[in-house]
C-alpha positions in Angstrom: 15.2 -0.2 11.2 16.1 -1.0 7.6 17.9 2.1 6.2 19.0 0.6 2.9 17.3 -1.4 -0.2 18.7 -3.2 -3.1 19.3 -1.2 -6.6 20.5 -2.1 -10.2 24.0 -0.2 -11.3 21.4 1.1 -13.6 19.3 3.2 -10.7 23.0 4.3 -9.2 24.2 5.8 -12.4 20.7 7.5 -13.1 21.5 8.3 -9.1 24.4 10.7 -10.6 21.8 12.8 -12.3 18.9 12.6 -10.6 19.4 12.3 -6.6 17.6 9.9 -4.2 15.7 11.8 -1.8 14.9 10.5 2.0 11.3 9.1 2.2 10.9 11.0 5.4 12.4 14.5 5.0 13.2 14.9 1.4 16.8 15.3 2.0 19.3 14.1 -0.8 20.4 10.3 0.1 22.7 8.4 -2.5 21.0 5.7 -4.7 19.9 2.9 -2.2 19.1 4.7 1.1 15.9 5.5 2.1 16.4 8.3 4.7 19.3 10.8 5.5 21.3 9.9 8.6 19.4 12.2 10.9 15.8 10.6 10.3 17.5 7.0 10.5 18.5 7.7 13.9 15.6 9.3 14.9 12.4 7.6 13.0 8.5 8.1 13.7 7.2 5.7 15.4 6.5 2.7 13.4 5.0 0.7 12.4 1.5 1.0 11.8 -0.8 -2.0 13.2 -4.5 -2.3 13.3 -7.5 -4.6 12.7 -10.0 -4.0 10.3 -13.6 -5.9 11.0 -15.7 -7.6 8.6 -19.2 -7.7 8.3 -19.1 -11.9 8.8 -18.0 -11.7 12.0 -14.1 -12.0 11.0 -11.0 -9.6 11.1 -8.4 -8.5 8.2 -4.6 -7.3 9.6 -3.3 -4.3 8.1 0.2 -3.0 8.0 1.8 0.1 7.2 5.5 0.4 7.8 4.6 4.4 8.8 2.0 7.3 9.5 0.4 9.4 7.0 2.2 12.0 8.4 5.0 15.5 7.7 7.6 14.2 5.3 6.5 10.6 4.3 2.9 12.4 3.5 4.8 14.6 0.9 7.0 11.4 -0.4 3.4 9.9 -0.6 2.0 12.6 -2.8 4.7 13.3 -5.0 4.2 9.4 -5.7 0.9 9.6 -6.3 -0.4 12.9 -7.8 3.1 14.3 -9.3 4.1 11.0 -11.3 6.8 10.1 -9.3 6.7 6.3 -10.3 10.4 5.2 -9.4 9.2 5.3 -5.6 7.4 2.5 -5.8 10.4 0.6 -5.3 11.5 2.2 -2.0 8.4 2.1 -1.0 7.5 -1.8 -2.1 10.6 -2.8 -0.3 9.2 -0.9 3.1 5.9 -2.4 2.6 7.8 -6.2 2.0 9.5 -6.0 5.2 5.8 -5.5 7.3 4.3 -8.2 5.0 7.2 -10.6 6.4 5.6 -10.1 9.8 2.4 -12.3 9.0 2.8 -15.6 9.8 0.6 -16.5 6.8 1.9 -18.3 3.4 0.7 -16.1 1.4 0.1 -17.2 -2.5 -0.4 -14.2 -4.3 -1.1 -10.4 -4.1 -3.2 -8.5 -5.2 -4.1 -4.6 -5.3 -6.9 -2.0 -4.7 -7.4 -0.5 -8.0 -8.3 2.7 -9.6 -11.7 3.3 -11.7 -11.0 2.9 -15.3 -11.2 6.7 -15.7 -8.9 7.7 -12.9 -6.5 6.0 -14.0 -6.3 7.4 -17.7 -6.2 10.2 -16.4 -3.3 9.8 -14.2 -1.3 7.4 -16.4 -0.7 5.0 -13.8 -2.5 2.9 -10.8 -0.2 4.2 -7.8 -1.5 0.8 -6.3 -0.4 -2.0 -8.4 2.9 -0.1 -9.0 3.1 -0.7 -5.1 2.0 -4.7 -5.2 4.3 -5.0 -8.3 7.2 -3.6 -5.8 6.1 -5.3 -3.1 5.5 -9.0 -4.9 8.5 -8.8 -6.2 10.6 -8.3 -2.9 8.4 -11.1 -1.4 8.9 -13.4 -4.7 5.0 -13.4 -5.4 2.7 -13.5 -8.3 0.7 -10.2 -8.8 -3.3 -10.9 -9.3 -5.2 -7.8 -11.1 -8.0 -9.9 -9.3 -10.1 -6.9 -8.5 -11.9 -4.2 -10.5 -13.4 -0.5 -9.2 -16.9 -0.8 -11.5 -18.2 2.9 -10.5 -16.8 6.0 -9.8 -16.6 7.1 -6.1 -16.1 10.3 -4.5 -12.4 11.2 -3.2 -12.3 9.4 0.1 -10.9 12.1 2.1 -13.3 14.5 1.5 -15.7 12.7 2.9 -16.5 12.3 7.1 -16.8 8.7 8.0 -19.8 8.1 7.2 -19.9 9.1 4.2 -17.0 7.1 3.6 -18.4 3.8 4.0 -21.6 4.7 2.1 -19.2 6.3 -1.5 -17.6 2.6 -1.7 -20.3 0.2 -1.1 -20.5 -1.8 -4.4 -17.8 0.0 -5.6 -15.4 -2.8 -6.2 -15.7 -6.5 -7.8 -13.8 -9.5 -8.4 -13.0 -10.3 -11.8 -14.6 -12.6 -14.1 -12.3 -15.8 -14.2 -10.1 -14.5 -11.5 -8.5 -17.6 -10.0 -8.2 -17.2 -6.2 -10.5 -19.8 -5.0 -8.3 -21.4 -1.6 -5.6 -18.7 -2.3 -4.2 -17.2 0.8 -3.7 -13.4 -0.8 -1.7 -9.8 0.4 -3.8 -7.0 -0.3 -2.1 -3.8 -1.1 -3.6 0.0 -1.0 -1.1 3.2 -0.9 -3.2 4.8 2.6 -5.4 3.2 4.7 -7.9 5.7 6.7 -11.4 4.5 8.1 -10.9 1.1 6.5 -13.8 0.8 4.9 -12.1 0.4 1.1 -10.2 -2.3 2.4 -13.2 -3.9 4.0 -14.8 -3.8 0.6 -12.3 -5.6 -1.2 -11.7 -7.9 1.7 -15.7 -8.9 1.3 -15.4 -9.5 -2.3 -12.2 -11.8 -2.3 -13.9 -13.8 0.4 -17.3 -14.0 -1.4 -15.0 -15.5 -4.5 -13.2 -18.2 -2.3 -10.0 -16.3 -1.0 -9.1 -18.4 2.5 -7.2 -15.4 4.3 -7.0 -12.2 3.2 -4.1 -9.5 5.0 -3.6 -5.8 3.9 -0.2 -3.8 3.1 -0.6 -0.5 2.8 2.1 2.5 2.3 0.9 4.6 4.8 -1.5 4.5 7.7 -3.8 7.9 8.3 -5.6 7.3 11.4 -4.0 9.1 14.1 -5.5 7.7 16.7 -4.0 4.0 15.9 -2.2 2.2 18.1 1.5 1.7 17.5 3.5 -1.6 17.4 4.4 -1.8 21.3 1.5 0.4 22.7 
């Protein structure tokens, strides 16, 4: 398992002042290391496989280089609802290791996004932050190819049904956005039932996308099936 991930002198001297934490525990890890000794040497399992089906009769791949679970689920939050924007880099550079495992060529990558309004009102699309990371490992253009056009209900309130029903139609591709024969990465922070992955899957395909894979930070389903199982 990668423990380590590049980092300007900049990030190491900031490092001084404001410690590094381990994306697993929480533990203080110097500038560049992504977990403390003890979770290095004895990980979750990982990492996170599955298959998501489309309504055409064809599958999407999704990745997650860990479960939506203990430590990394705090890591995850404090990314995502406490404004803790610098781990997008840790966690873009996990995400580019799983995304080397496709066999595709992949020309481009592109993001689930937030509604217009959430993301005012949290300053920041925890998403493209993670595809910006991530492209940038990989040395890939970023697409803001996809747009939420309604407002849905949070996902994990919801029970599965109810799931796929809040994000039907909730999601478009963008007027003019140029991914006609592209071979695309989509990224999302945690993947649960699916279904707003299918969603965006659908609508990349409808606009010409030839393959489609999914990244995501996390993976929530605990009854998935593990690399090896």
């Amino acid at each position: 398992m990668i423990t380590r991930y590049p980092v300007s002198w900049t990030s190491r001297l900031l490092g001084l002042l404001f410690p590094s934490h381990c994306l697993l525990c929480g533990k203080n890890v110097r500038p560049g290391e992504l977990f403390c000794p003890d979770c290095a040497a004895s990980p979750p399992q990982s990492p996170c496989r599955r298959v998501i089906s489309l309504p055409d009769g064809g599958e999407m791949p999704v990745l997650s280089p860990f479960p939506y679970e203990e430590g990394y689920r705090n890591t995850l939050h404090e990314f995502k609802f406490r404004g803790r924007t610098s781990l997008a880099q840790p966690l873009g550079f996990l995400m580019a290791q799983e995304a080397r495992e496709f066999p595709n060529a992949f020309s481009g990558v592109v993001f689930v996004p937030l509604h217009k309004t959430g993301r005012r009102k949290r300053g920041y699309d925890q998403s493209r932050l993670l595809a910006e990371a991530m492209a940038w490992e990989l040395g890939l253009p970023v697409t803001a190819a996809l747009e939420k056009i309604r407002l849905t209900q949070t996902q994990h309130e919801l029970n599965p049904g109810e799931r796929e029903k809040n994000v039907l139609g909730a999601y478009a591709v963008k007027k003019g956005a140029d991914i006609d024969g592209r071979h695309l990465l989509l990224v999302d922070d945690i993947v649960t039932t699916g279904n707003t992955l299918r969603q965006c899957a659908q609508e990349l395909f409808a606009a010409g996308a030839r393959s489609v894979c999914a990244v995501c930070a996390a993976d929530a389903d605990k009854k998935l099936k593990l690399k090896g199982a």
